[in-house]
C-alpha positions as CSV (number, residue, x, y, z in Angstrom):
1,X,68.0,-62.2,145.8
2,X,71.7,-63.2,147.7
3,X,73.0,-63.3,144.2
4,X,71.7,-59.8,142.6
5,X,72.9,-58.6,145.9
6,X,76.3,-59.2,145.7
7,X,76.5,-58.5,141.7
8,X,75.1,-55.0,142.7
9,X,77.9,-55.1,145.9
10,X,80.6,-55.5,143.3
11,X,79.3,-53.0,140.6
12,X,79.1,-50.4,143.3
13,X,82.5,-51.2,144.5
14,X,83.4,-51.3,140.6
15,X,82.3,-47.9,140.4
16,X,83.0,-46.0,144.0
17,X,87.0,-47.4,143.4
18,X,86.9,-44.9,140.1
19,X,85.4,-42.2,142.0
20,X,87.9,-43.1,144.4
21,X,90.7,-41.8,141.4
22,X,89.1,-38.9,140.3
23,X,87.9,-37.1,144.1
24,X,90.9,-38.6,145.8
25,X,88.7,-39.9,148.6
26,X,87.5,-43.4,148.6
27,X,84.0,-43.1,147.2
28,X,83.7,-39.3,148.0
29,X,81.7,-38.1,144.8
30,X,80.3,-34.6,145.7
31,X,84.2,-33.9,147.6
32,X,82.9,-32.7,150.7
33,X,85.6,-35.2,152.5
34,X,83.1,-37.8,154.0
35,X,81.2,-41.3,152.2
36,X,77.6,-40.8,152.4
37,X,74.3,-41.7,151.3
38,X,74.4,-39.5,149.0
39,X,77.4,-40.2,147.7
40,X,76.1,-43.5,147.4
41,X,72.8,-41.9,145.3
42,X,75.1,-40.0,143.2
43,X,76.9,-43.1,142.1
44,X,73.2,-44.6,141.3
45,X,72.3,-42.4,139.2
46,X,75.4,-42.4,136.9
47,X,74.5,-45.8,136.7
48,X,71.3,-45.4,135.3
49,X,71.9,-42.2,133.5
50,X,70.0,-40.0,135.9
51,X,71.5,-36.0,137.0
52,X,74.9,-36.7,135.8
53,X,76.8,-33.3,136.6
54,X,78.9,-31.6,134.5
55,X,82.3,-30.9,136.5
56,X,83.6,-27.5,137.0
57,X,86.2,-25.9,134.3
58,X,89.8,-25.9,135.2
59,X,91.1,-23.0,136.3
60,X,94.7,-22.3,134.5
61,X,97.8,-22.7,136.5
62,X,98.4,-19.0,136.9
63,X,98.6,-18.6,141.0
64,X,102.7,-18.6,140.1
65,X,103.0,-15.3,138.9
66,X,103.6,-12.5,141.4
67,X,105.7,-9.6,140.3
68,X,107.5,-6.4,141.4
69,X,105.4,-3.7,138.9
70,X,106.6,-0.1,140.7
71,X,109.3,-0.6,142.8
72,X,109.7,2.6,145.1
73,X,113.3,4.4,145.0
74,X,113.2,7.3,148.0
75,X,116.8,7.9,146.8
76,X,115.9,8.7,143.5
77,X,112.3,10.5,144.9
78,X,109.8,8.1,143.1
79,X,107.1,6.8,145.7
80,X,104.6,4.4,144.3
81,X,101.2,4.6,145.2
82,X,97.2,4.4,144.4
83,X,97.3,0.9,141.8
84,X,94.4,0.9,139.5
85,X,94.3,-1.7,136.6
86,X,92.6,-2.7,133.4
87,X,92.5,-4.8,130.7
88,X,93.3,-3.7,127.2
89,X,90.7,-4.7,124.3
90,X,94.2,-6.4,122.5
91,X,94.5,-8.7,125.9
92,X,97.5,-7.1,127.5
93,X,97.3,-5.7,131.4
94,X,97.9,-1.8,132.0
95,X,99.0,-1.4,135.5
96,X,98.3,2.4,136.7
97,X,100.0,3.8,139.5
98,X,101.0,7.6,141.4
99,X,104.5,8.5,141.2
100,X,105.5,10.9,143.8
101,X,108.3,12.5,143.2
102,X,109.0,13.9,147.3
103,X,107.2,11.6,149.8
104,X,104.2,9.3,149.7
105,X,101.9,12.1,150.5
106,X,98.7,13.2,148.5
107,X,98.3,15.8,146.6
108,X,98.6,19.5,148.2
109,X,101.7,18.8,149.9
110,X,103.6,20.5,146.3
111,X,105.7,17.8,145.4
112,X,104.4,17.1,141.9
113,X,102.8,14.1,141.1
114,X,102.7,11.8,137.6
115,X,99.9,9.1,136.5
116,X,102.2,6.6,135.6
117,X,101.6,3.4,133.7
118,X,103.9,-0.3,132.5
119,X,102.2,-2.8,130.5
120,X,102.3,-6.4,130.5
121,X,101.6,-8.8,127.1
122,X,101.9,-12.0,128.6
123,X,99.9,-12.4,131.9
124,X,101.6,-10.4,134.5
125,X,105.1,-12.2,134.2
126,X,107.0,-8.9,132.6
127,X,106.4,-5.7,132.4
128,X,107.9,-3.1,130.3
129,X,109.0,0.5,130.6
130,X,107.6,3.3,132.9
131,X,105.0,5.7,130.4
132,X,103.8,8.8,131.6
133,X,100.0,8.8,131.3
134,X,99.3,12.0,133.3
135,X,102.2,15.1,133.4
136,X,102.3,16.9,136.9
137,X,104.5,20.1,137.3
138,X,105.6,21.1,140.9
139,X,106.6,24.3,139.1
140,X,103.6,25.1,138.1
141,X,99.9,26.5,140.3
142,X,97.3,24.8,138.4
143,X,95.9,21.8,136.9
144,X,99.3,20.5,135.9
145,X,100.7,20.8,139.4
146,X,99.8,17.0,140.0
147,X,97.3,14.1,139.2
148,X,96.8,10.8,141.0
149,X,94.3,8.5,142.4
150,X,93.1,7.2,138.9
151,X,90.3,5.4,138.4
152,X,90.3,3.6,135.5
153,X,88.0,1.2,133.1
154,X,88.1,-0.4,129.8
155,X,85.3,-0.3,127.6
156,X,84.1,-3.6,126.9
157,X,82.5,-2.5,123.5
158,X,84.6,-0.4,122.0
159,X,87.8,-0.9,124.4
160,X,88.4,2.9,125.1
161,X,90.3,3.8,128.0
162,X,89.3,6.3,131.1
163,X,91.1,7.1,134.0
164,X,89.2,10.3,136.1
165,X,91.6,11.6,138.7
166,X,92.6,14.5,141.2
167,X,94.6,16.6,139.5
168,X,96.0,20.6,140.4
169,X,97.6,21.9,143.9
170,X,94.8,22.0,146.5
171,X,94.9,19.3,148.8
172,X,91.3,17.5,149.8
173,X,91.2,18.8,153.4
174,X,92.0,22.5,152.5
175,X,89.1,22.4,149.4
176,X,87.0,25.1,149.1
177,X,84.0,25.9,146.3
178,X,86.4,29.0,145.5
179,X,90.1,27.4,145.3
180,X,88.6,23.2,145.0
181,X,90.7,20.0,144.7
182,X,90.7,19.5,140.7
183,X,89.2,17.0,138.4
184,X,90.9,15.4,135.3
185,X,89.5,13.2,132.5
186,X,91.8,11.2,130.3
187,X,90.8,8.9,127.6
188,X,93.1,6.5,125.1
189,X,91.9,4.9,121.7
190,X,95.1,3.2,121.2
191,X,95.1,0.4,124.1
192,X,97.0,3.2,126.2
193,X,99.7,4.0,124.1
194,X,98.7,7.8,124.2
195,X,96.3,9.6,126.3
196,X,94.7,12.9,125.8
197,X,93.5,14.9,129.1
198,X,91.7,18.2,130.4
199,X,90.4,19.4,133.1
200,X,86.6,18.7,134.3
201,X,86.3,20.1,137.9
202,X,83.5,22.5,137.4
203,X,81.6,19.8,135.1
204,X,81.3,17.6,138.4
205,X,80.9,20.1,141.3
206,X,78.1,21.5,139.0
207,X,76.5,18.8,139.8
208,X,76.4,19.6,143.5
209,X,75.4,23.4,142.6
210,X,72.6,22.9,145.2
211,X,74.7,21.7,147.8
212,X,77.4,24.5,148.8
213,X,78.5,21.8,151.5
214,X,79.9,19.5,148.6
215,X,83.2,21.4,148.3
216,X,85.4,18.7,148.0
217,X,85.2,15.6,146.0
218,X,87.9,13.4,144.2
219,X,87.0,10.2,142.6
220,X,87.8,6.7,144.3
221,X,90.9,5.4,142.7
222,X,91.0,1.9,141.6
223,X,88.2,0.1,139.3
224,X,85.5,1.7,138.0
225,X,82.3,-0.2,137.3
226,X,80.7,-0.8,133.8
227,X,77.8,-2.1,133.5
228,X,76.9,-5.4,131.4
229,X,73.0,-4.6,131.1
230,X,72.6,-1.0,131.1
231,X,73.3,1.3,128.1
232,X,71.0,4.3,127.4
233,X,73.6,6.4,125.6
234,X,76.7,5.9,123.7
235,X,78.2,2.9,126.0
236,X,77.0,1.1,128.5
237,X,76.5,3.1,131.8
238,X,79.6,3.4,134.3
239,X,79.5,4.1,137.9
240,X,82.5,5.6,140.1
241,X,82.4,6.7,144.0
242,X,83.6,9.9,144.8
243,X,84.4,11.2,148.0
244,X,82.7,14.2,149.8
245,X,83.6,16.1,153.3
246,X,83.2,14.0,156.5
247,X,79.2,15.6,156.9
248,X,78.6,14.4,153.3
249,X,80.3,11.2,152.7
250,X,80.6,9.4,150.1
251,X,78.3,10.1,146.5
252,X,77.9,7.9,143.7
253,X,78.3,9.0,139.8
254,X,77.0,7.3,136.8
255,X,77.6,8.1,133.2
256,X,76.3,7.1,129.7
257,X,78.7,8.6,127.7
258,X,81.9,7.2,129.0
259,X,83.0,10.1,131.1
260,X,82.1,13.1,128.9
261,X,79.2,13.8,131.5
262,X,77.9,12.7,134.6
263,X,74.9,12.4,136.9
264,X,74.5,11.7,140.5
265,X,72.9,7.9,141.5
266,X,69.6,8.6,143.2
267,X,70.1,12.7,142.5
268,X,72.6,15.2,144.4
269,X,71.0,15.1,147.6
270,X,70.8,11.2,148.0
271,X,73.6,10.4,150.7
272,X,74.1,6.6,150.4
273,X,76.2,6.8,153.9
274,X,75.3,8.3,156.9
275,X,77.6,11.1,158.4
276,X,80.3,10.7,159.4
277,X,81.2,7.5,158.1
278,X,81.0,7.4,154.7
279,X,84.7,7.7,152.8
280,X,86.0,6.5,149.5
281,X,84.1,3.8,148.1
282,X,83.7,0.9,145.1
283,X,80.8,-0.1,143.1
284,X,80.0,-2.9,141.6
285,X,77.2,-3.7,139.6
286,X,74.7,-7.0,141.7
287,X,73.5,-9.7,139.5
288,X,70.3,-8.0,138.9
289,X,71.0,-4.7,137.6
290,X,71.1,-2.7,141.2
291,X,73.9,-1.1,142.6
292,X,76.2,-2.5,145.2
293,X,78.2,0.4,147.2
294,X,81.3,-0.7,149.9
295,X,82.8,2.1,151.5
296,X,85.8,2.7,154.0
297,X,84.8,4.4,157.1
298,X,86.2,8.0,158.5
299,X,86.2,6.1,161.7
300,X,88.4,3.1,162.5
301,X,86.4,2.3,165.5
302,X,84.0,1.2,162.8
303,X,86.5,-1.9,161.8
304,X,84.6,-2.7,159.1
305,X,82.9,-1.9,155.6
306,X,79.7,0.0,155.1
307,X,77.3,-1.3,152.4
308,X,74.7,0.1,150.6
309,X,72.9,-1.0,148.1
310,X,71.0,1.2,145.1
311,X,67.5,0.0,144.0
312,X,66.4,1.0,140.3
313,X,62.9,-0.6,140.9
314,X,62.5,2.3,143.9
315,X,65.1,4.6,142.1
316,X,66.4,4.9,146.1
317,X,69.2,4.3,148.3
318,X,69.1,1.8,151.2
319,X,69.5,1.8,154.6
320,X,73.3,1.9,155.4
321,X,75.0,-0.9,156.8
322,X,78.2,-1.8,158.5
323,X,79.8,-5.2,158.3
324,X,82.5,-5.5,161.1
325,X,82.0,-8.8,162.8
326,X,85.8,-10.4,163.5
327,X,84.2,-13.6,162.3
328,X,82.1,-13.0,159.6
329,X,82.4,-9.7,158.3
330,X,84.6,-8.0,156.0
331,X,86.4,-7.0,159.4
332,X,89.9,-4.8,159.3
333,X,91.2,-4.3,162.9
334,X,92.0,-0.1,163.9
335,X,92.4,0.5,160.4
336,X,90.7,2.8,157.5
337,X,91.9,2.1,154.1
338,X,90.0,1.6,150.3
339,X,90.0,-1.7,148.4
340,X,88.5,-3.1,145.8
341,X,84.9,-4.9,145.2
342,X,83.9,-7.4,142.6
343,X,81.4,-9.8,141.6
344,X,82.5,-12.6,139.3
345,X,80.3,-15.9,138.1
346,X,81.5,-19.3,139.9
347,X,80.5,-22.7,140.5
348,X,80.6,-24.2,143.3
349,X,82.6,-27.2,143.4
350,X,80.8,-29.5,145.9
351,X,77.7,-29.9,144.1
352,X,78.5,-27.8,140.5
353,X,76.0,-25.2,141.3
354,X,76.4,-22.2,139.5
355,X,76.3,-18.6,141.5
356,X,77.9,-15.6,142.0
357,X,81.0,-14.6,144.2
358,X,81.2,-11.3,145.6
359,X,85.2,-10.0,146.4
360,X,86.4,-7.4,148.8
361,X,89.7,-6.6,149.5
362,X,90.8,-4.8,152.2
363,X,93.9,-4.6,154.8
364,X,92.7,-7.2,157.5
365,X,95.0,-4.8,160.4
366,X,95.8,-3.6,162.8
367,X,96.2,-0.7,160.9
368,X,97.3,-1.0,157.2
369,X,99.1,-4.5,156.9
370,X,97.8,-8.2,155.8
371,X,95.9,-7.5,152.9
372,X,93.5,-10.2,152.4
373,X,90.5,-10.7,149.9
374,X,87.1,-11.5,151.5
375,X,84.2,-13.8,149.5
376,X,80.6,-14.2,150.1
377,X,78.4,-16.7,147.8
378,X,75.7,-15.0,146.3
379,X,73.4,-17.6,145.4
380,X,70.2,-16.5,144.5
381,X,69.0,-12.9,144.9
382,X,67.5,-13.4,148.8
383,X,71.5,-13.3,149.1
384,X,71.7,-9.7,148.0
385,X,68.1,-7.8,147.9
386,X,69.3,-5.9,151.0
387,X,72.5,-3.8,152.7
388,X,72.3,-6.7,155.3
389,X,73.0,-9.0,153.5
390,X,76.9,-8.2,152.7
391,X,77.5,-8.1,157.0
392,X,78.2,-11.5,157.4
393,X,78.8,-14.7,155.5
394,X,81.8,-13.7,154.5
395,X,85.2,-15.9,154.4
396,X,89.0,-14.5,154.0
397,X,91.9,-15.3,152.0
398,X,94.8,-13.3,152.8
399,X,97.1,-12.1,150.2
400,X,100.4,-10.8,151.8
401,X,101.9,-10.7,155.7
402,X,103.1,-7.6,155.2
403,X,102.7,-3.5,155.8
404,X,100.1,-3.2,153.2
405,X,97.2,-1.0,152.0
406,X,95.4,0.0,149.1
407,X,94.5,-2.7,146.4
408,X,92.3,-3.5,143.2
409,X,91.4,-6.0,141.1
410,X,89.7,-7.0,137.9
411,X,88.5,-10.6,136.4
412,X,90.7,-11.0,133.1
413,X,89.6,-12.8,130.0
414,X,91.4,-15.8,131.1
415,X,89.0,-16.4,133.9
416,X,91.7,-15.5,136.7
417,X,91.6,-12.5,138.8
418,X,94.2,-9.8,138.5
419,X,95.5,-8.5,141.7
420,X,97.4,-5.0,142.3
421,X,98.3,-4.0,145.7
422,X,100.5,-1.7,147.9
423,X,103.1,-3.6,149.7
424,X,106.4,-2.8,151.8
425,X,108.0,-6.0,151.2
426,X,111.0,-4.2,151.7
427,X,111.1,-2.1,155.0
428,X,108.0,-3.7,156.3
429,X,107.1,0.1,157.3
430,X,104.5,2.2,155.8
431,X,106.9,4.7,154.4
432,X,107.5,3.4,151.1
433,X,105.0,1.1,149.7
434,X,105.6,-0.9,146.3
435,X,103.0,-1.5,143.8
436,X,102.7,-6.1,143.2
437,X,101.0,-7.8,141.1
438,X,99.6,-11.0,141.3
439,X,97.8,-13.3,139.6
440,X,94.7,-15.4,141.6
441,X,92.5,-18.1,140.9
442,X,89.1,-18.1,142.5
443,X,90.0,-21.5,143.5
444,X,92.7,-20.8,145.4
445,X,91.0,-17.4,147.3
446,X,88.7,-19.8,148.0
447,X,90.4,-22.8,149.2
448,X,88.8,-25.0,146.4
449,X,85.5,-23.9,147.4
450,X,84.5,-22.5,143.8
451,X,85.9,-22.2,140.4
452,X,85.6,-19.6,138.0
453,X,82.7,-19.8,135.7
């Protein structure tokens, strides 16, 4: 017995001094940064042959890049704002943005305002020339007067291109059913090398026809959702927020044909926020097929995201919920700004289980500065059957120190996240924001915690 003791002393030790070389802690196999018995039982069983787990992928080295995309000249009366970005079916990154040609102010204030849009082919590190993707006209009274806040999506099928945006002279506080903020839809089968656009306003206030308070709406800039299970029509279904007057809130779109028409997600009369909360908003698609709504408040006393959550086996909305704890909420101090959501596949590094991450980003505050990215693990569906769920268990990575507002991001082919953000790394002032980019591994939002799947 004393000798098959020490034999199985020294083929332990054999074995916990190569763990030792691979986790960088002396016999710490699952790399939670202590030796345990478990460790211990996880050495055993690669002895025998037993559970051996399959390590996480590597994540490429991409957390380097971080580049100046739209760099704001007031001299030369360009503002940059509103980034939206996609991924083109050939692998390069479109990088969408407003440029203002008086101030940094929305449309209605007359000053003309161009969709405007560089592309990248190798990862974010260049980008070249400024294209015109959308044409505004100060000089002129109506749909060519200005359009901004796109939001964009790439096919994943096909890999056409939409952007729907506010387009004409009206401003979104002065809207009226008679004289309305305007709609544009513009579509590329070229990877965005040419666009062709026209007006759709009446096609989506239609919608509302029941509902003479609806008279205003623009779509949330940024990502638009597409769905990897649905399709019922030509492509597979999309969903976009748009944004309604302070008693309606914010409404939720779907559409089966890419953008040619739309239909409102639970009917026109659902209201997935309670007044007079609900603001612009993301979707994102849950692991399961429902929908998952964020939305910015109306009122920064708020200091936090609301979440809904759309259920196709009850064809219903929730109840609204509001995630604001400083701890573990998606908290952002006096401060009401849009961001971006996503859900992307991980695994989790201290035991290889694989799951689902869900990503907000938002301006942590006070007021619009230090964007950050906040990350919940969704690990089975009791982690997101419910608008309760997304109010706490979230963690924070924060992107930038700076004055800084709205943001977006998509997952890229190369299993990194794409990050494009507003930023005055110049004035540190919220006068003139530039558009970044940046390129992000889930492993380093998530201090090693996961890896993308």
């Amino acid at each position: 017995m004393k000798k098959f003791l020490q034999a199985s002393t020294l083929l332990l030790a054999a074995v916990l001094s190569q763990a030792a070389c691979a986790q960088g802690i002396y016999g710490d196999v699952n790399g939670d940064g202590e030796v345990t018995t478990a460790d211990i039982n996880e050495v055993v069983n690669v002895i025998l042959g037993v559970n051996v787990p399959t390590p996480p992928p590597d994540e490429p080295d991409t957390d380097t890049i971080a580049t100046m995309v739209f760099d704001t000249n007031t001299a030369a009366r360009h503002y940059y704002r509103i980034p939206a970005i996609v991924q083109t079916a050939d692998g390069k990154l479109l990088a969408i943005g407003d440029d203002r040609h008086s101030s940094n102010s929305d449309i209605g204030s007359n000053q003309g305002i161009d969709i405007v849009g560089k592309v990248s082919d190798d990862g974010g590190r260049t980008w070249g020339s400024i294209h015109v993707i959308a044409d505004g006209n100060m000089r002129r009274q109506g749909f060519e007067n200005s359009h901004g806040d796109a939001a964009a999506v790439a096919d994943h099928q096909t890999g056409e291109l939409l952007i729907m945006c506010a387009s004409g002279k009206q401003g979104f506080l002065s809207s009226t059913l008679t004289d309305p903020l305007l709609m544009g839809r513009y579509t590329s089968d070229d990877n965005g090398t040419t666009w062709t656009g026209q007006e759709v306003t009446s096609d989506i206030y239609s919608i509302f026809a029941d509902y003479p308070e609806v008279n205003a709406l623009f779509f949330s800039s940024g990502r638009i959702c597409q769905s990897r299970r649905i399709k019922q029509g030509s492509h597979y279904r999309i969903y976009s927020a748009v944004d309604g007057p302070a008693e309606v809130g914010c409404l939720v779109l779907y559409s089966d044909d890419f953008g040619l028409t739309w239909q409102a997600l639970g009917g026109p009369g659902a209201r997935p926020t309670t007044a007079p909360f609900g603001d612009e908003a993301k979707i994102e698609e849950l692991p399961d097929g429902n929908v998952l709504l964020s939305c910015r408040s109306k009122q920064t006393a708020t200091s936090g995201r609301l979440f809904n959550i759309y259920d196709y086996a009850t064809n219903s909305w929730g109840e609204m919920a509001v995630s604001n704890d400083p701890e573990s909420g998606t908290y952002s101090e006096n401060c009401s700004c849009n961001g971006e959501l996503l859900i992307v596949p991980v695994v989790r590094t201290s035991d290889g289980r694989q799951m689902h991450l869900a990503l907000q980003s938002v301006p942590r505050g006070e007021g619009r500065q230090r964007v950050s990215i906040y990350y919940k693990e969704l690990l089975d569906s009791s982690d997101y059957d419910a608008p309760l769920d997304f109010t706490w268990g979230w963690k924070r990575y924060q992107v930038t120190d700076n004055y800084s507002a709205y943001s977006t991001m998509i997952a890229t082919s190369e299993g990194s996240i794409a990050f494009f953000y507003e930023d005055c790394n110049d004035n540190n002032s919220t006068s003139a924001y530039d558009l970044l980019f940046k390129v992000l591994s889930i492993k380093t939002v998530t201090d090693g915690r996961y890896t993308y799947k």
